[in-house]
N, C-alpha and C positions, 0 to 999 in steps of 0.2 A: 368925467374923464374916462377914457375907453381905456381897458386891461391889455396888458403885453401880450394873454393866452385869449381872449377872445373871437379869433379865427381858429383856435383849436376845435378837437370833436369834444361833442358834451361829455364823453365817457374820460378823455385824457383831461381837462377840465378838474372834474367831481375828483380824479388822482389827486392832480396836482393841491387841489384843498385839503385831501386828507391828510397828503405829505407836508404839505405844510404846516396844521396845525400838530399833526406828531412830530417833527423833529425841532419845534421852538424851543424848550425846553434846552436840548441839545444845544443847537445854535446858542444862546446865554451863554453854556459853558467854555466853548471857544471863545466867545469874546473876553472872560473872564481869565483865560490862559494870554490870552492877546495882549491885554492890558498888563499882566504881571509880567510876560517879558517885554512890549514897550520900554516898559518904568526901567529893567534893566540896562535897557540897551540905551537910551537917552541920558542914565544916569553915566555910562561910559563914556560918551559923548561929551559930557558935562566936565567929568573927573579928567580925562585926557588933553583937554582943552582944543579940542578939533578947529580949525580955522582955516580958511583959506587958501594959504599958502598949501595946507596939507592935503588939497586937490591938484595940484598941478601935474605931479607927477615927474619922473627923472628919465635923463636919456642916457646913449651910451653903456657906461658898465652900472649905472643904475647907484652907482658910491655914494653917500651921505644924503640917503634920500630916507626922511623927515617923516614924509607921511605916509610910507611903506612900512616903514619902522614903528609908527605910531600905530597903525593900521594891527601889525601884528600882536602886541602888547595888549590894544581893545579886544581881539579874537580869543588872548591868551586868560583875559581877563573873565571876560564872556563864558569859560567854557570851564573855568578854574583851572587851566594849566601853566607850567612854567614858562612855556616857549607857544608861538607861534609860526608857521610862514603861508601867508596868501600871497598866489601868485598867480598874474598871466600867465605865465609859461608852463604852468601847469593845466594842460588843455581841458581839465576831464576829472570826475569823480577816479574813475577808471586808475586815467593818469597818476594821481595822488597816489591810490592805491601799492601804484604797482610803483613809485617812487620810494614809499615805506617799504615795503617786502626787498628792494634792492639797496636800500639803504644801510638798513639792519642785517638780513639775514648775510651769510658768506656759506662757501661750498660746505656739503656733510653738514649745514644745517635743518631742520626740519621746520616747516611751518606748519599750521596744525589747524584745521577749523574744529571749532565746538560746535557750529551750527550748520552742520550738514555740506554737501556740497555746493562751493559756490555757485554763482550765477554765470553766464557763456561765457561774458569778457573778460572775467576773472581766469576763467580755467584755460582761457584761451594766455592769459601772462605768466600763469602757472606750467603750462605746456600740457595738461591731461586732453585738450580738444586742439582741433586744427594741424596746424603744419609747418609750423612760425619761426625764425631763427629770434635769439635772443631772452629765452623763455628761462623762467627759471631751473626747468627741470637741463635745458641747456648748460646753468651754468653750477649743477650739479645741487641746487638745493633741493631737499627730498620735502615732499607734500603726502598728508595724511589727511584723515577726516573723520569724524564718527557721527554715522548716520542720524538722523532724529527720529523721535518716535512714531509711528506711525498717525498720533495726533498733533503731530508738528512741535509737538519739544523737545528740550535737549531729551538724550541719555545720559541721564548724569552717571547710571551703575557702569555701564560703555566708556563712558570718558572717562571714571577716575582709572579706568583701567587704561585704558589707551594714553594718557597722560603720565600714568606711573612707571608704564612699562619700556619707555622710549627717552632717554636721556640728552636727546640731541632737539628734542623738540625747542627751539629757540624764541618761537611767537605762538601763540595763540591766539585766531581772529574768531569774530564774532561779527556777523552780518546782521544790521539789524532790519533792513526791509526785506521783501517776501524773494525779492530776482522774479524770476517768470518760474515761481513754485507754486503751491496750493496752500502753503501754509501761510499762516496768523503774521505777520512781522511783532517783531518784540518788542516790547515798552519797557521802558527803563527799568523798573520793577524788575521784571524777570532776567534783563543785564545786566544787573545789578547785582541780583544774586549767580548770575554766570560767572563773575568777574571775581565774589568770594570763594567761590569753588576753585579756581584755578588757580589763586594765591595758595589754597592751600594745599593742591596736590599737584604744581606745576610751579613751588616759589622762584623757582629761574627763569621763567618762561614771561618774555614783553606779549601785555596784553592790549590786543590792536582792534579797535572799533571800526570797523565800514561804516559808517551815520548817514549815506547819500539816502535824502528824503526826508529825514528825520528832524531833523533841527527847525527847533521853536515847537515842533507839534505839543510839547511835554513843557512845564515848567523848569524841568530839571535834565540835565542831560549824560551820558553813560561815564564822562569822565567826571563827573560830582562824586563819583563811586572808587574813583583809583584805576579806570584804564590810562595805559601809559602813551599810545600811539592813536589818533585819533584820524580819521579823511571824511570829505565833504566838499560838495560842487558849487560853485556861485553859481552858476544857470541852475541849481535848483533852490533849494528854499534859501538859504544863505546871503543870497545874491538879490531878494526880492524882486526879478523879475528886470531888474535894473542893467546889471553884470551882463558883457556880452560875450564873455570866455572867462577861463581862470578855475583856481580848487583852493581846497586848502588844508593843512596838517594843523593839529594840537599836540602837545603832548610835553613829556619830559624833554627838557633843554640839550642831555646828551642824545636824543633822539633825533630829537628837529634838526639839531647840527650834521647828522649826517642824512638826513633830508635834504637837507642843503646843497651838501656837500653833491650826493647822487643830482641833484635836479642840476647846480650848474659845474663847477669844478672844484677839486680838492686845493684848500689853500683860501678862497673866497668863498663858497658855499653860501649862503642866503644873504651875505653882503652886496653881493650882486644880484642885477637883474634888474634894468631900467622897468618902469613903471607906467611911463605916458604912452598914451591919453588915459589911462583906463583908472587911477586913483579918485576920481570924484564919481564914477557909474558906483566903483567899489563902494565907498563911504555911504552913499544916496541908496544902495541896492540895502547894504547891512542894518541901516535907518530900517527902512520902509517893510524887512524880512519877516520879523512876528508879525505885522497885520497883514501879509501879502500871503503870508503861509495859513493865516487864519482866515485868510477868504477862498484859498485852495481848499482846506477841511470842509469848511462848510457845503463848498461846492460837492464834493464828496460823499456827505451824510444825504446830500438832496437826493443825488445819483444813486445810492445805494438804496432810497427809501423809495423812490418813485420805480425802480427797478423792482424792487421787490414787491409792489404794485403789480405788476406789469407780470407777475410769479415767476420772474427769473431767480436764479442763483447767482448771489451774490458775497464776496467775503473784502473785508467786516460787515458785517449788517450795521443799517446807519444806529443805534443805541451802543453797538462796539466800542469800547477806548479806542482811541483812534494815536496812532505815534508816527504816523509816518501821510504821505501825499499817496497813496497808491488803492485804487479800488477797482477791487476785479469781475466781474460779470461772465457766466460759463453759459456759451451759446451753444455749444452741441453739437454744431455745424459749420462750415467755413462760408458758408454764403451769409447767414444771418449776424456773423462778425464782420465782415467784411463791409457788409452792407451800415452795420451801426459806425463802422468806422470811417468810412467811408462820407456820413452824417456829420460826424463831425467836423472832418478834413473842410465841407463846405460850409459850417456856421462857425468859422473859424476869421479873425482878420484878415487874415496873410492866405495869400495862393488860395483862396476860396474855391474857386474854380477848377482845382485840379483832382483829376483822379486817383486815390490812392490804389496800387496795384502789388500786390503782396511780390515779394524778391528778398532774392539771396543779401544779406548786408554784413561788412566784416564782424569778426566774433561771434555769429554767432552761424549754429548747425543750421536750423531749417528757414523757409521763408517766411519773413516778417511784414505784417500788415502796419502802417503806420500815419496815423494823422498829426500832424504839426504844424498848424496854422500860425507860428509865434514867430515873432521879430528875430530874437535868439536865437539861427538855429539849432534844432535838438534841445531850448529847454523846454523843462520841464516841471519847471514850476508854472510856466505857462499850460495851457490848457492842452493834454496832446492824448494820442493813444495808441496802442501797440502792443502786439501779441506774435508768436511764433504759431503756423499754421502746424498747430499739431494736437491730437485730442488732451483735453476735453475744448477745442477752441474756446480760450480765457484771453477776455481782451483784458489790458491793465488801461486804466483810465488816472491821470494826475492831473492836476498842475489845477490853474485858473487864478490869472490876474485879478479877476473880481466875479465875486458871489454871480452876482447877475447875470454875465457872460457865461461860466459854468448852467445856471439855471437855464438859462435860454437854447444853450447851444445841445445839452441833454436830452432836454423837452424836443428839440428838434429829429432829432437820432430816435429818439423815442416812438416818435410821428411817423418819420420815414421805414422805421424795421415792422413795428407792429400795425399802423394803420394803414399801411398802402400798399 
């Protein structure tokens, strides 16, 4: 039987062997995260009594719809919190986001990040970037921040001061993936203890988790800790690949409710909001999430290792804890990003063929490179990549439906930047 790489060069070849036999080890342990939350989410499945009917989905105002309801209870159950709402109409991790922040906060409130400044599209709902009517600094709520350390963690001597000193502070968020930064993204561990810190010099302050990327990487997730406000995208790991739009909130019951309430009107708020078609991708995407997010990882640790091969800079290096879908590669230059990106865009399913050409795209400042070969558009648990053309040119690499397609479609980016 003839090898996948056997039209490779000898020297990519002899890589691709050493990558492989060093990150097996690795590999095990993902599958060993896979299987523990499997068991969870099945056993949801099990206890909920999921059936049929609970795929159809409701139309209209969406009223006494079964397995919307059911749907959010599994989420709620899943993630340890009171309340749930998954929803189509919620377009976007983003969306959620900025659903919670309009929900909760009111004018002369403060919102407050512990981990540094957001990422564009955030600040772009904030009002600190862009040009945008509707923003919250439009509608008078005030935003703060304190920096991270120069090695990318909190200030905790900084925030208890910036926490103590400001009485109007109303939420406290916590990003846990990188944005297009240079820093580590955070593993529950270390939100964990963000989460005790702020109870204790911030006890009025709703503590609100960003998780888009996150979820299933970890056995365990930020709200097993006591965050009260929780967001997360089905086009990314949530959704397994399945989901073709839609977000989702966790959190405290009095929270969600006026989640709700903000996402459709006061008076009905999450009791509304027809459902069909999209409740059987939902259910089949939430199934399939922990092994769909663990063939994303994997993909990941290959990229990172056969990169670092290759003596690029890479962050996390593939033996890294890994919490999140997101691995970043700093090329130094815009032609040699472009070009890997570029690599991908074509061993990709979808629009193979087409050329990515770096441009202006909303939210965010400068021009963005972007490969997205996936059914979904923009997800990103599917295999994609993208970066802001600005130094140190850091492409971000995620997603991948399966191991394999990850491995293949790298190895090809690989080919194309370094040997030719």
């Amino acid at each position: 039987m003839s090898k996948w790489s056997e039209d490779l060069p000898k020297d990519l070849q002899n890589k691709i062997e050493i990558v492989d036999e060093k990150i097996s080890s690795k590999l095990e342990d993902i599958t060993e995260i896979v299987l523990n939350n499997q068991r969870r989410v099945l056993e949801l499945f099990r206890k909920h009594h999921v059936a049929e009917e609970d795929l159809v989905g409701s139309t209209g105002y969406g009223y006494d719809d079964i397995g919307r309801d059911k749907l959010d209870a599994m989420f709620a159950d899943y993630f340890k919190t009171e309340d749930a709402m998954v929803r189509p109409q919620l377009t976007s991790g983003t969306h959620a986001i900025s659903t919670a922040f309009f929900g909760v906060l009111r004018p002369h409130d403060t919102l407050h990040y512990l981990t540094g400044m957001p990422y564009d599209t955030i600040q772009e709902v904030i009002g600190v970037a862009g040009d945008n009517p509707g923003t919250l600094e439009e509608h008078l709520i005030n935003f703060s921040y304190t920096p991270l350390l120069d090695n990318g963690k909190v200030d905790y001597k900084r925030a208890k001061e910036d926490l103590q000193k400001d009485s109007s502070i109303k939420m406290v968020a916590i990003q846990r993936s990188r944005g297009y930064s240079s820093r580590d993204s955070f593993v529950v561990s270390e939100i964990a203890e963000m989460i005790k810190f702020v109870k204790k010099y911030a006890p009025q302050a709703i503590i609100f988790i960003d998780n888009c990327y996150g979820e299933f990487t970890e056995t365990e997730e930020p709200t097993f800790y006591g965050a009260d406000l929780m967001a997360g995208s089905l086009y990314k790991n949530a959704g397994g690949g399945i989901a073709k739009t839609g977000a989702f909130l966790v959190g405290n019951k009095d929270l969600i409710d006026r989640c709700g309430v903000r996402l459709i009107v006061p008076g009905a708020g999450k009791n509304e909001g027809a459902t069909y078609p999209f409740m059987r991708d939902f259910y089949e995407g939430f199934f399939l999430a922990p092994n769909v997010t663990g063939e994303a990882i994997k993909g990941s640790i290959y990229t990172a290792a056969l990169l670092e091969e290759m003596g690029m800079d890479v962050s996390p290096s593939w033996d890294a804890p890994r919490t999140d879908l997101v691995q970043t590669v700093n090329f130094g230059n815009p032609d040699a990003m472009v070009k890997f990106c570029a690599a991908i865009q074509h061993n990709s399913p979808m629009n193979a063929y087409v050329e990515p050409v770096p441009s202006y795209m909303d939210g965010y400042e400068d021009k963005i490179i972007m490969a997205s070969g996936s059914f979904t558009e923009g997800s990103t648990i599917e295999l994609s990549s993208d970066g802001p053309l600005r130094e140190p040119y850091t492409l971000y690499i995620q997603g991948g439906l399966t191991y394999a397609h990850v491995k293949i479609a790298i190895t090809k980016a690989v080919l194309e930047t370094f040997y030719k």
